[in-house]
C-alpha positions as CSV (number, residue, x, y, z in Angstrom):
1,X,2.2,21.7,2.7
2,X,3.3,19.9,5.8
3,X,6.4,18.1,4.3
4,X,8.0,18.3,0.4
5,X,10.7,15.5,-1.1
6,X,12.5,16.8,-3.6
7,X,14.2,15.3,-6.5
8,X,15.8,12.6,-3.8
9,X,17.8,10.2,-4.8
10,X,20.1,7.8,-3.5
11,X,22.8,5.0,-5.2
12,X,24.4,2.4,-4.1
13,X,27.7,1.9,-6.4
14,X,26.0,1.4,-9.9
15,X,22.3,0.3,-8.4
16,X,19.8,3.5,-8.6
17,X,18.0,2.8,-5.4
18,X,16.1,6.0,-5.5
19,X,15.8,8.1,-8.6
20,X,14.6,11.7,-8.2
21,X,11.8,11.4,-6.1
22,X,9.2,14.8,-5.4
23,X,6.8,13.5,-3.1
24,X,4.2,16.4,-0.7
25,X,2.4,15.3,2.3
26,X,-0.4,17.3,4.0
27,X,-1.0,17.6,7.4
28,X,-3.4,15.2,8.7
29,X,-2.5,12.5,5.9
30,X,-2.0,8.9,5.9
31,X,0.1,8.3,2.8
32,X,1.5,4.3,1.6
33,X,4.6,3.9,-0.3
34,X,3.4,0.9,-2.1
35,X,5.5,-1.4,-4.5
36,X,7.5,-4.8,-5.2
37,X,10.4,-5.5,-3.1
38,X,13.7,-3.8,-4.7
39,X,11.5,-0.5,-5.7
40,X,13.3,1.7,-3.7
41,X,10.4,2.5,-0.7
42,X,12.0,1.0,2.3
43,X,15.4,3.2,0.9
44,X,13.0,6.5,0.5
45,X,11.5,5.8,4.1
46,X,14.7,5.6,5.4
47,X,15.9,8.8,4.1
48,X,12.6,10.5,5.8
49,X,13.7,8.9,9.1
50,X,17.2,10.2,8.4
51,X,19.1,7.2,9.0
52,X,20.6,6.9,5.4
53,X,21.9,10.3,3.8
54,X,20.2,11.3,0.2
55,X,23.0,12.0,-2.5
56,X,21.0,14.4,-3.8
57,X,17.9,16.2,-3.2
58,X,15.9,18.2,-0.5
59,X,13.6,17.3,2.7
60,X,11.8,20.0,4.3
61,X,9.2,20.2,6.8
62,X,7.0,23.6,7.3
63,X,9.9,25.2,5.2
64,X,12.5,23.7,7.1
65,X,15.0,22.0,5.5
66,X,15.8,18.3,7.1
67,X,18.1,17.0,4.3
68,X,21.2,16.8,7.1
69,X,19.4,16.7,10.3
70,X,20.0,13.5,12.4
71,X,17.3,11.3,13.1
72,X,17.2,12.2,16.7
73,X,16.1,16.1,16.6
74,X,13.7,15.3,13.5
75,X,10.6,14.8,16.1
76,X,9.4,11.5,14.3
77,X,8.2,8.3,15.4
78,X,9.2,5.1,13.7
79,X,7.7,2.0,13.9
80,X,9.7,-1.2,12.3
81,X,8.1,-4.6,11.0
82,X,10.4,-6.4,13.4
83,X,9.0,-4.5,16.6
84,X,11.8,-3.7,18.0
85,X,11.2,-3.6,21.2
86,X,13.6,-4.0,24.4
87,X,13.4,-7.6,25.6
88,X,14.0,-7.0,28.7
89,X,11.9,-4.5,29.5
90,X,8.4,-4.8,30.5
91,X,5.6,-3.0,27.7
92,X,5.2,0.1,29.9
93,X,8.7,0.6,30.0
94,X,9.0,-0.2,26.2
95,X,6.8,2.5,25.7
96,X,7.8,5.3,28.1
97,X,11.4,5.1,26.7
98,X,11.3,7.8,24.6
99,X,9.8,9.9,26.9
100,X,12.7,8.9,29.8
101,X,15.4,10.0,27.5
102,X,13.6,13.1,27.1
103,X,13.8,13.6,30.9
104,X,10.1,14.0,31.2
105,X,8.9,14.2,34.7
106,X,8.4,10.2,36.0
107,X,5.0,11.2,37.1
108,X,4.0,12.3,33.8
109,X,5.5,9.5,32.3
110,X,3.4,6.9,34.0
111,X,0.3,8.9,33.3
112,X,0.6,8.9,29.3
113,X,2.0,5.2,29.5
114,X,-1.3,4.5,30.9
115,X,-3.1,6.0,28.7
116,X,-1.2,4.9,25.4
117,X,-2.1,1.5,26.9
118,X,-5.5,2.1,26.9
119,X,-5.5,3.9,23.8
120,X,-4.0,0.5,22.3
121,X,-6.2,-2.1,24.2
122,X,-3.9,-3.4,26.1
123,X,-4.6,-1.9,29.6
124,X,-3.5,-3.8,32.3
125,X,-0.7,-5.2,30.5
126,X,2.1,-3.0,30.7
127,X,3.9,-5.3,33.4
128,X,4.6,-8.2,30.5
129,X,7.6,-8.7,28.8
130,X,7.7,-8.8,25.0
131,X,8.3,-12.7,25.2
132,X,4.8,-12.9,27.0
133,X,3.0,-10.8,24.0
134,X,1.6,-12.2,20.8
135,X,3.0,-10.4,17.4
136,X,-0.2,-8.0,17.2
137,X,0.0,-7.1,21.2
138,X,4.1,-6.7,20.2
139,X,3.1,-4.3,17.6
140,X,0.5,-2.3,19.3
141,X,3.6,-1.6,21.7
142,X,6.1,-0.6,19.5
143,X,3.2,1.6,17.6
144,X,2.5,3.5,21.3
145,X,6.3,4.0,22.1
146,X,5.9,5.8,18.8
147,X,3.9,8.1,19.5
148,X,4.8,8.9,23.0
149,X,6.7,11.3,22.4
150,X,4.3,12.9,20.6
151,X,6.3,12.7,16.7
152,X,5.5,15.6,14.0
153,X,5.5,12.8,11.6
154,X,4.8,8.7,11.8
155,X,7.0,6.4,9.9
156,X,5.5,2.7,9.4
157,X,8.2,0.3,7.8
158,X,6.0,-2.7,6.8
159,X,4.9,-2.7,10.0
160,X,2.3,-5.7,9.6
161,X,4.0,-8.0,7.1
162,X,5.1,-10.3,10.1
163,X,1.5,-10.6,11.4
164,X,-0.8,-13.7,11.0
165,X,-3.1,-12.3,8.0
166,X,-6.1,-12.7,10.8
167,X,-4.4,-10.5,13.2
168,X,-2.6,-8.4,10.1
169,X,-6.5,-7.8,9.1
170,X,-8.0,-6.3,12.4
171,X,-4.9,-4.2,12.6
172,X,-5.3,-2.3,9.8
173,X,-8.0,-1.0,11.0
174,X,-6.6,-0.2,14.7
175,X,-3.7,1.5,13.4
176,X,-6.4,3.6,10.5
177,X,-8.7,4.5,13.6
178,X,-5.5,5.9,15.6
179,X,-3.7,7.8,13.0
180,X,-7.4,9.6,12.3
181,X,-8.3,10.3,16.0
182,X,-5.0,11.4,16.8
183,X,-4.3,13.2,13.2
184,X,-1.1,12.5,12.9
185,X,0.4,12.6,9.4
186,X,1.6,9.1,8.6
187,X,3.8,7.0,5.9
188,X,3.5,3.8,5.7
189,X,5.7,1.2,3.2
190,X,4.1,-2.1,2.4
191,X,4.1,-3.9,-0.7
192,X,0.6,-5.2,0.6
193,X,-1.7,-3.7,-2.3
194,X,-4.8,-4.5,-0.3
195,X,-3.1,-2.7,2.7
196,X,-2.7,0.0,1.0
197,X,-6.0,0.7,-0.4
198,X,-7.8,0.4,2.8
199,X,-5.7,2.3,4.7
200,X,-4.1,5.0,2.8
201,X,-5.5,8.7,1.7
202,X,-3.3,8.8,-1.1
203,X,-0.8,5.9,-2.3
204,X,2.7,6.7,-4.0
205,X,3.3,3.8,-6.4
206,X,7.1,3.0,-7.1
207,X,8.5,0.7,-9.6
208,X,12.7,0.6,-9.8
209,X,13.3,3.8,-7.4
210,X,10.7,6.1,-9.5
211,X,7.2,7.3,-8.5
212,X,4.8,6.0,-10.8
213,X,2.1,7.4,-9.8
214,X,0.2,9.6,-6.5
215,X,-3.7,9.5,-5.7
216,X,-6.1,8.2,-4.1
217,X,-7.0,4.3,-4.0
218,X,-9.7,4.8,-6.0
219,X,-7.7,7.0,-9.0
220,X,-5.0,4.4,-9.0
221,X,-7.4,1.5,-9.6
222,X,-9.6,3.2,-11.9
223,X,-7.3,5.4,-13.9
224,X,-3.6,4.1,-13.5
225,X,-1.6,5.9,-15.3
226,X,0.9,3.2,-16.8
227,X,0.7,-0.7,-16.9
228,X,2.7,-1.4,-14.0
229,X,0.2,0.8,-11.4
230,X,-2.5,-1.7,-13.6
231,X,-0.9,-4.6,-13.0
232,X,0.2,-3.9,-9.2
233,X,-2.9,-2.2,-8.2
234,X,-5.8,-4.7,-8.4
235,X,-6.2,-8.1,-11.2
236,X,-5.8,-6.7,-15.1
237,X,-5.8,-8.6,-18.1
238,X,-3.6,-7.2,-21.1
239,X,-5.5,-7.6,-24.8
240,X,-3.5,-7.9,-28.1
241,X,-4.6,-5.3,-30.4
242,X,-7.1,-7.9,-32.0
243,X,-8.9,-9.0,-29.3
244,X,-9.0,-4.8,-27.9
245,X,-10.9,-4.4,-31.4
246,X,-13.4,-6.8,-31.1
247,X,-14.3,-6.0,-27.5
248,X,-13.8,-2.4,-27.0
249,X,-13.7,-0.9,-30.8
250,X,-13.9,2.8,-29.3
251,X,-10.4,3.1,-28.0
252,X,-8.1,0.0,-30.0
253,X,-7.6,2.5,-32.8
254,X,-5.1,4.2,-30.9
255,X,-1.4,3.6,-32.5
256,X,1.0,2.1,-30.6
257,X,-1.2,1.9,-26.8
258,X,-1.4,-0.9,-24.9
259,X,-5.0,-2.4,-23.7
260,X,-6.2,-3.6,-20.6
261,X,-9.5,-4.5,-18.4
262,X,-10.5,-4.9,-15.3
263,X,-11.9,-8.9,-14.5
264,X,-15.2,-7.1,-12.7
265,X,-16.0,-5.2,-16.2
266,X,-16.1,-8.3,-18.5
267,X,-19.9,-9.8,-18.6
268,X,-19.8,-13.7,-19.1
269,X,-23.0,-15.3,-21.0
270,X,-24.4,-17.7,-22.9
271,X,-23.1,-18.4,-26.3
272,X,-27.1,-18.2,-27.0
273,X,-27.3,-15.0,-25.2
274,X,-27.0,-12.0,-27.9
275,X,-25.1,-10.2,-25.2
276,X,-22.1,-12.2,-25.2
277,X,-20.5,-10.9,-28.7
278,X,-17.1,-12.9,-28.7
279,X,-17.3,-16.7,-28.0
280,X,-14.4,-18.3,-26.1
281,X,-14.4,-21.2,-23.4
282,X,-14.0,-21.4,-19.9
283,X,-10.6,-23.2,-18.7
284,X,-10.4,-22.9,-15.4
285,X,-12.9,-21.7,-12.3
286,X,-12.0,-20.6,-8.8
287,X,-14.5,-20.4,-5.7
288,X,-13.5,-17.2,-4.0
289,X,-16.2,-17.1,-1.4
290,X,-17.8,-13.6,-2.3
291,X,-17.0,-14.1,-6.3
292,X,-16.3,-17.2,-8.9
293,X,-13.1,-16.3,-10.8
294,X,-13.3,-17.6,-14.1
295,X,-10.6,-18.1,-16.6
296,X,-12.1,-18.3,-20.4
297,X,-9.8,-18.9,-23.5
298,X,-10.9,-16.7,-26.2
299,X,-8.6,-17.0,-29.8
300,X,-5.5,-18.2,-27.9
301,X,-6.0,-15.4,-25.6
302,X,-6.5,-16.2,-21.4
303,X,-9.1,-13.7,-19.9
304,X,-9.7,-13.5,-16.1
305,X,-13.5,-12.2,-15.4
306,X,-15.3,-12.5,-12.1
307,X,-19.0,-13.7,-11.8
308,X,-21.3,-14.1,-9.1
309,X,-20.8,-17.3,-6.7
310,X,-23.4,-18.8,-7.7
311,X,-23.2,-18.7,-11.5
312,X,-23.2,-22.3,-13.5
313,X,-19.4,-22.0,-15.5
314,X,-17.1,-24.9,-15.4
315,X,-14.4,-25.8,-17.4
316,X,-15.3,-27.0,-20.9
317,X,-18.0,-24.9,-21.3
318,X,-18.7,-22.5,-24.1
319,X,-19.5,-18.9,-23.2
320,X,-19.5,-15.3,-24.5
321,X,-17.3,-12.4,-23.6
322,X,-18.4,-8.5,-23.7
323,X,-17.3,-5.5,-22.3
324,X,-19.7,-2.2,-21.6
325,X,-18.1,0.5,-23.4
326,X,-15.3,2.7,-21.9
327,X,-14.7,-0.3,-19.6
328,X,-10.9,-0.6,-21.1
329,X,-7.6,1.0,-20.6
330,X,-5.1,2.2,-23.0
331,X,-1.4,3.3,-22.2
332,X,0.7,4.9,-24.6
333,X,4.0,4.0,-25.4
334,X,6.1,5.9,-23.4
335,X,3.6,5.5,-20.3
336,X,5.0,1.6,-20.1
Protein backbone atom coordinates (compact mmCIF):
# COMPACT_ATOMS: atom_id res chain seq x y z
CA UNK A 1 0.00 0.00 0.00
CA UNK A 2 1.48 3.26 -1.18
CA UNK A 3 -0.29 5.66 1.32
CA UNK A 4 -3.01 4.78 4.45
CA UNK A 5 -5.46 7.57 6.19
CA UNK A 6 -6.40 6.64 9.23
CA UNK A 7 -9.22 7.43 11.39
CA UNK A 8 -8.52 11.37 10.38
CA UNK A 9 -10.49 13.79 11.59
CA UNK A 10 -10.53 17.36 11.89
CA UNK A 11 -13.17 20.14 13.75
CA UNK A 12 -13.63 23.35 13.59
CA UNK A 13 -15.23 24.58 17.10
CA UNK A 14 -18.56 22.42 17.09
CA UNK A 15 -18.58 21.79 12.99
CA UNK A 16 -17.20 17.93 12.31
CA UNK A 17 -15.36 18.79 9.19
CA UNK A 18 -13.75 15.41 8.84
CA UNK A 19 -14.98 12.47 10.85
CA UNK A 20 -12.71 9.40 11.09
CA UNK A 21 -11.71 8.99 7.78
CA UNK A 22 -9.47 5.40 6.61
CA UNK A 23 -8.78 5.87 3.14
CA UNK A 24 -5.58 3.42 1.08
CA UNK A 25 -4.15 4.48 -2.16
CA UNK A 26 -2.03 2.20 -4.43
CA UNK A 27 0.74 3.07 -6.20
CA UNK A 28 -0.08 3.96 -9.69
CA UNK A 29 -3.75 5.18 -8.71
CA UNK A 30 -5.81 8.00 -9.77
CA UNK A 31 -8.35 8.26 -6.91
CA UNK A 32 -11.45 11.39 -6.78
CA UNK A 33 -12.70 12.60 -3.51
CA UNK A 34 -16.06 13.19 -4.87
CA UNK A 35 -19.03 15.04 -2.98
CA UNK A 36 -21.33 18.23 -2.38
CA UNK A 37 -19.65 21.29 -1.21
CA UNK A 38 -19.40 21.27 2.81
CA UNK A 39 -18.57 17.32 2.72
CA UNK A 40 -15.39 17.62 4.20
CA UNK A 41 -13.04 16.71 0.74
CA UNK A 42 -11.37 19.98 0.16
CA UNK A 43 -10.56 19.77 4.32
CA UNK A 44 -9.25 15.93 3.81
CA UNK A 45 -7.12 17.08 0.79
CA UNK A 46 -5.69 19.65 2.72
CA UNK A 47 -4.63 17.50 5.50
CA UNK A 48 -2.78 15.19 2.69
CA UNK A 49 -0.94 18.32 1.54
CA UNK A 50 -0.20 19.05 5.11
CA UNK A 51 -1.32 22.55 5.26
CA UNK A 52 -4.02 22.08 7.98
CA UNK A 53 -3.11 19.75 11.02
CA UNK A 54 -5.52 16.54 11.60
CA UNK A 55 -6.84 16.49 15.42
CA UNK A 56 -6.70 13.11 15.24
CA UNK A 57 -5.57 10.29 13.21
CA UNK A 58 -2.55 8.92 11.20
CA UNK A 59 -0.90 9.59 7.49
CA UNK A 60 1.66 7.37 6.40
CA UNK A 61 3.36 6.82 3.23
CA UNK A 62 5.45 3.47 2.54
CA UNK A 63 5.24 3.06 6.42
CA UNK A 64 6.25 6.36 7.07
CA UNK A 65 4.25 8.31 9.16
CA UNK A 66 3.50 12.08 7.70
CA UNK A 67 0.78 13.10 10.27
CA UNK A 68 3.36 16.19 11.55
CA UNK A 69 5.47 16.62 8.55
CA UNK A 70 5.32 20.07 6.87
CA UNK A 71 4.16 20.36 3.54
CA UNK A 72 7.49 21.23 2.14
CA UNK A 73 9.60 17.89 2.86
CA UNK A 74 6.35 15.74 1.97
CA UNK A 75 7.60 15.40 -1.84
CA UNK A 76 4.08 16.28 -3.30
CA UNK A 77 2.75 18.32 -5.96
CA UNK A 78 -0.35 20.36 -5.70
CA UNK A 79 -2.26 21.82 -8.16
CA UNK A 80 -5.13 24.45 -7.03
CA UNK A 81 -8.46 25.35 -9.06
CA UNK A 82 -7.28 28.94 -8.97
CA UNK A 83 -3.87 28.28 -10.80
CA UNK A 84 -1.89 29.89 -8.83
CA UNK A 85 0.60 30.82 -10.80
CA UNK A 86 3.28 33.86 -10.42
CA UNK A 87 1.99 36.78 -12.44
CA UNK A 88 4.91 38.04 -13.14
CA UNK A 89 6.69 35.36 -14.22
CA UNK A 90 6.76 34.02 -17.62
CA UNK A 91 5.22 29.99 -17.99
CA UNK A 92 8.77 28.49 -18.05
CA UNK A 93 9.64 30.25 -15.07
CA UNK A 94 6.29 29.31 -13.42
CA UNK A 95 7.15 26.00 -13.98
CA UNK A 96 10.87 25.56 -13.19
CA UNK A 97 10.22 27.17 -9.71
CA UNK A 98 10.16 24.29 -7.83
CA UNK A 99 13.04 22.97 -9.29
CA UNK A 100 15.09 26.63 -8.60
CA UNK A 101 14.36 26.41 -4.94
CA UNK A 102 15.70 23.05 -5.04
CA UNK A 103 18.97 24.43 -6.45
CA UNK A 104 18.94 22.14 -9.41
CA UNK A 105 21.56 22.79 -11.85
CA UNK A 106 20.10 25.86 -14.36
CA UNK A 107 21.10 23.75 -17.19
CA UNK A 108 18.94 21.01 -16.09
CA UNK A 109 16.35 23.21 -15.29
CA UNK A 110 15.79 24.46 -18.78
CA UNK A 111 15.99 21.06 -20.14
CA UNK A 112 12.96 19.48 -18.13
CA UNK A 113 11.06 23.02 -18.55
CA UNK A 114 11.24 22.16 -22.13
CA UNK A 115 10.17 19.10 -21.98
CA UNK A 116 7.14 19.55 -19.38
CA UNK A 117 6.18 22.14 -22.07
CA UNK A 118 6.04 19.79 -24.60
CA UNK A 119 4.69 17.11 -22.51
CA UNK A 120 1.64 19.73 -21.90
CA UNK A 121 1.28 21.08 -25.57
CA UNK A 122 2.32 24.18 -25.14
CA UNK A 123 5.89 24.19 -26.67
CA UNK A 124 7.04 27.29 -27.69
CA UNK A 125 5.15 29.12 -25.08
CA UNK A 126 7.08 29.30 -22.16
CA UNK A 127 8.06 33.08 -22.83
CA UNK A 128 4.16 34.29 -22.04
CA UNK A 129 2.95 35.62 -18.99
CA UNK A 130 -0.04 34.06 -17.31
CA UNK A 131 -2.15 37.21 -18.40
CA UNK A 132 -1.42 36.13 -22.10
CA UNK A 133 -2.78 32.39 -21.42
CA UNK A 134 -6.29 31.15 -21.60
CA UNK A 135 -7.68 29.26 -18.28
CA UNK A 136 -6.87 25.66 -19.84
CA UNK A 137 -3.16 26.93 -21.14
CA UNK A 138 -3.08 28.50 -17.24
CA UNK A 139 -3.78 25.15 -15.90
CA UNK A 140 -1.72 23.01 -18.00
CA UNK A 141 1.06 25.31 -16.38
CA UNK A 142 0.39 25.05 -12.98
CA UNK A 143 -0.30 21.09 -13.62
CA UNK A 144 3.73 20.90 -15.10
CA UNK A 145 5.20 23.14 -12.20
CA UNK A 146 3.62 20.18 -10.35
CA UNK A 147 5.23 17.74 -11.44
CA UNK A 148 8.63 19.17 -11.96
CA UNK A 149 9.86 18.35 -9.24
CA UNK A 150 9.02 15.06 -9.68
CA UNK A 151 6.20 14.70 -6.48
CA UNK A 152 5.68 10.98 -4.74
CA UNK A 153 2.12 11.93 -4.73
CA UNK A 154 -0.31 14.53 -7.00
CA UNK A 155 -2.90 16.60 -5.23
CA UNK A 156 -5.72 18.08 -7.61
CA UNK A 157 -8.05 20.62 -5.69
CA UNK A 158 -10.85 21.05 -8.10
CA UNK A 159 -8.58 21.80 -10.45
CA UNK A 160 -11.07 22.20 -13.51
CA UNK A 161 -14.21 23.78 -11.90
CA UNK A 162 -13.02 27.28 -13.21
CA UNK A 163 -12.79 26.01 -16.86
CA UNK A 164 -15.26 26.60 -19.74
CA UNK A 165 -17.11 23.10 -19.74
CA UNK A 166 -15.56 22.85 -23.55
CA UNK A 167 -12.10 23.32 -22.40
CA UNK A 168 -13.00 21.54 -18.75
CA UNK A 169 -14.05 18.43 -21.17
CA UNK A 170 -10.77 17.95 -23.35
CA UNK A 171 -8.89 18.37 -20.08
CA UNK A 172 -9.94 15.58 -18.46
CA UNK A 173 -8.71 13.65 -20.71
CA UNK A 174 -5.05 15.46 -20.87
CA UNK A 175 -4.63 15.39 -17.31
CA UNK A 176 -6.07 11.15 -17.42
CA UNK A 177 -3.47 10.56 -20.25
CA UNK A 178 -0.56 12.23 -18.12
CA UNK A 179 -1.20 10.83 -14.73
CA UNK A 180 -1.21 7.15 -16.66
CA UNK A 181 1.98 7.73 -18.85
CA UNK A 182 3.75 9.17 -16.07
CA UNK A 183 2.16 6.82 -13.24
CA UNK A 184 1.99 8.99 -10.73
CA UNK A 185 -0.49 8.22 -7.89
CA UNK A 186 -3.04 11.04 -8.01
CA UNK A 187 -6.12 12.63 -5.85
CA UNK A 188 -8.27 14.61 -7.20
CA UNK A 189 -11.46 16.56 -5.29
CA UNK A 190 -14.31 17.66 -7.41
CA UNK A 191 -17.83 17.63 -6.74
CA UNK A 192 -18.10 17.08 -10.64
CA UNK A 193 -19.78 13.43 -10.67
CA UNK A 194 -19.18 13.16 -14.35
CA UNK A 195 -15.52 14.12 -13.64
CA UNK A 196 -15.17 11.68 -11.56
CA UNK A 197 -16.34 8.69 -13.29
CA UNK A 198 -14.25 9.31 -16.25
CA UNK A 199 -11.31 10.01 -14.71
CA UNK A 200 -10.87 8.14 -11.55
CA UNK A 201 -9.80 4.29 -10.77
CA UNK A 202 -11.56 4.32 -7.65
CA UNK A 203 -13.88 7.27 -6.29
CA UNK A 204 -14.20 7.97 -2.40
CA UNK A 205 -17.74 9.28 -1.90
CA UNK A 206 -18.23 11.71 1.18
CA UNK A 207 -21.35 13.04 2.52
CA UNK A 208 -20.98 15.42 5.97
CA UNK A 209 -17.02 14.59 6.61
CA UNK A 210 -17.65 10.58 6.30
CA UNK A 211 -16.76 8.19 3.55
CA UNK A 212 -19.70 6.72 2.12
CA UNK A 213 -18.46 4.61 0.03
CA UNK A 214 -14.79 3.42 -2.13
CA UNK A 215 -14.80 1.60 -5.63
CA UNK A 216 -14.67 1.84 -8.79
CA UNK A 217 -17.15 4.10 -11.11
CA UNK A 218 -18.84 1.34 -12.20
CA UNK A 219 -19.52 -0.31 -8.38
CA UNK A 220 -20.67 3.02 -7.14
CA UNK A 221 -23.27 3.43 -10.01
CA UNK A 222 -24.36 -0.01 -10.05
CA UNK A 223 -24.24 -1.09 -6.42
CA UNK A 224 -24.14 2.09 -4.16
CA UNK A 225 -24.22 1.24 -1.02
CA UNK A 226 -26.60 3.88 0.62
CA UNK A 227 -29.09 6.43 -1.02
CA UNK A 228 -26.94 9.33 -1.02
CA UNK A 229 -23.90 7.47 -3.36
CA UNK A 230 -27.53 6.71 -5.48
CA UNK A 231 -28.65 9.93 -5.58
CA UNK A 232 -25.03 11.74 -6.09
CA UNK A 233 -23.73 9.16 -8.42
CA UNK A 234 -25.76 9.20 -11.60
CA UNK A 235 -30.11 10.12 -11.91
CA UNK A 236 -32.21 7.69 -9.36
CA UNK A 237 -35.75 7.79 -8.74
CA UNK A 238 -36.89 6.73 -5.08
CA UNK A 239 -40.38 4.37 -5.17
CA UNK A 240 -42.84 4.30 -2.13
CA UNK A 241 -43.17 0.88 -0.96
CA UNK A 242 -46.45 0.60 -3.27
CA UNK A 243 -45.27 1.50 -6.40
CA UNK A 244 -41.63 -0.94 -5.47
CA UNK A 245 -44.46 -3.76 -5.28
CA UNK A 246 -46.00 -3.37 -8.35
CA UNK A 247 -42.78 -2.91 -10.37
CA UNK A 248 -40.16 -4.99 -8.81
CA UNK A 249 -42.25 -7.65 -6.47
CA UNK A 250 -38.89 -9.68 -5.83
CA UNK A 251 -37.11 -7.28 -3.50
CA UNK A 252 -40.22 -4.62 -1.97
CA UNK A 253 -40.88 -7.36 0.65
CA UNK A 254 -38.03 -6.28 2.46
CA UNK A 255 -39.04 -4.44 5.96
CA UNK A 256 -38.10 -1.19 6.48
CA UNK A 257 -35.54 -0.71 2.87
CA UNK A 258 -35.80 1.98 0.82
CA UNK A 259 -36.26 1.43 -3.21
CA UNK A 260 -34.74 2.93 -6.06
CA UNK A 261 -34.03 2.62 -10.02
CA UNK A 262 -32.05 3.65 -12.35
CA UNK A 263 -34.04 6.02 -15.37
CA UNK A 264 -31.98 3.62 -18.21
CA UNK A 265 -33.76 0.36 -16.52
CA UNK A 266 -37.43 1.49 -16.73
CA UNK A 267 -39.01 0.37 -20.33
CA UNK A 268 -41.70 2.87 -21.58
CA UNK A 269 -44.58 1.36 -23.92
CA UNK A 270 -47.79 1.46 -25.13
CA UNK A 271 -50.70 1.19 -22.80
CA UNK A 272 -51.68 -1.46 -25.66
CA UNK A 273 -48.41 -3.12 -25.39
CA UNK A 274 -48.64 -6.17 -22.77
CA UNK A 275 -45.15 -5.17 -21.75
CA UNK A 276 -45.96 -2.08 -20.10
CA UNK A 277 -47.63 -3.58 -16.73
CA UNK A 278 -48.39 -0.23 -14.74
CA UNK A 279 -50.08 2.61 -16.69
CA UNK A 280 -49.18 6.24 -15.81
CA UNK A 281 -48.79 9.35 -18.10
CA UNK A 282 -46.09 11.31 -19.45
CA UNK A 283 -45.77 14.99 -17.94
CA UNK A 284 -42.98 16.32 -19.14
CA UNK A 285 -40.13 15.33 -22.09
CA UNK A 286 -36.61 16.62 -22.51
CA UNK A 287 -34.46 16.38 -25.92
CA UNK A 288 -30.98 15.44 -24.61
CA UNK A 289 -29.29 14.93 -27.85
CA UNK A 290 -28.19 11.14 -27.41
CA UNK A 291 -31.46 10.31 -25.20
CA UNK A 292 -35.31 11.74 -24.64
CA UNK A 293 -35.79 12.15 -20.86
CA UNK A 294 -39.11 11.47 -20.10
CA UNK A 295 -41.04 12.26 -16.95
CA UNK A 296 -44.33 10.01 -16.52
CA UNK A 297 -46.78 10.38 -13.46
CA UNK A 298 -47.72 7.03 -12.33
CA UNK A 299 -50.44 7.02 -8.95
CA UNK A 300 -49.18 10.49 -7.76
CA UNK A 301 -45.74 9.15 -8.13
CA UNK A 302 -43.00 11.29 -10.72
CA UNK A 303 -40.73 8.67 -12.54
CA UNK A 304 -37.73 9.83 -14.70
CA UNK A 305 -37.00 7.02 -17.55
CA UNK A 306 -34.81 7.65 -20.67
CA UNK A 307 -35.85 6.54 -24.17
CA UNK A 308 -34.32 6.64 -27.38
CA UNK A 309 -34.32 10.10 -29.31
CA UNK A 310 -36.43 9.28 -31.55
CA UNK A 311 -39.27 7.68 -29.59
CA UNK A 312 -43.05 9.42 -30.08
CA UNK A 313 -43.83 10.50 -26.06
CA UNK A 314 -45.12 13.87 -25.30
CA UNK A 315 -46.82 15.19 -22.55
CA UNK A 316 -50.44 14.01 -22.24
CA UNK A 317 -49.89 10.80 -23.39
CA UNK A 318 -50.76 7.52 -21.82
CA UNK A 319 -47.97 4.93 -21.48
CA UNK A 320 -46.79 1.89 -19.47
CA UNK A 321 -44.11 1.49 -17.04
CA UNK A 322 -41.96 -1.92 -16.40
CA UNK A 323 -38.89 -2.77 -14.90
CA UNK A 324 -36.74 -6.22 -15.92
CA UNK A 325 -36.23 -7.90 -12.79
CA UNK A 326 -33.36 -7.25 -10.33
CA UNK A 327 -33.26 -3.82 -12.05
CA UNK A 328 -34.06 -2.08 -8.42
CA UNK A 329 -32.20 -1.06 -5.45
CA UNK A 330 -33.01 -1.49 -1.87
CA UNK A 331 -31.16 0.18 1.22
CA UNK A 332 -31.76 -0.77 4.58
CA UNK A 333 -32.43 1.40 7.34
CA UNK A 334 -29.34 2.10 8.77
CA UNK A 335 -27.60 2.35 5.25
CA UNK A 336 -29.56 5.92 4.79
Amino acid sequence: MFLALKGIRKSYGDSVAVDDVDLDVNEGEFVCILGPSGCGKTTLLRILAGLVLPDAGTILQDGRDLTRVPARHRGFGIVFQSYSLFPNLTAAENVGYGMRVRRMAPARIRTRVEELLALIGLPGSGGKHPDELSGGEQQRVALARAIAVDPTLLLLDEPLSALDAQVRIALRHEVRALQQRLRIPTLMVTHDQDEAMEMADRIVCMNRGRIEQVGTPRQLYDTPATPFVAGFVGSINFLSRALAQRLAPDIANRPGARFAVRPEALRLAHPEDRAGVIAGTVTAQCFLGGVLRVTVTVHDEALVAVAPPDSPWLAGMPVSVSLPGGSALAFDDERR
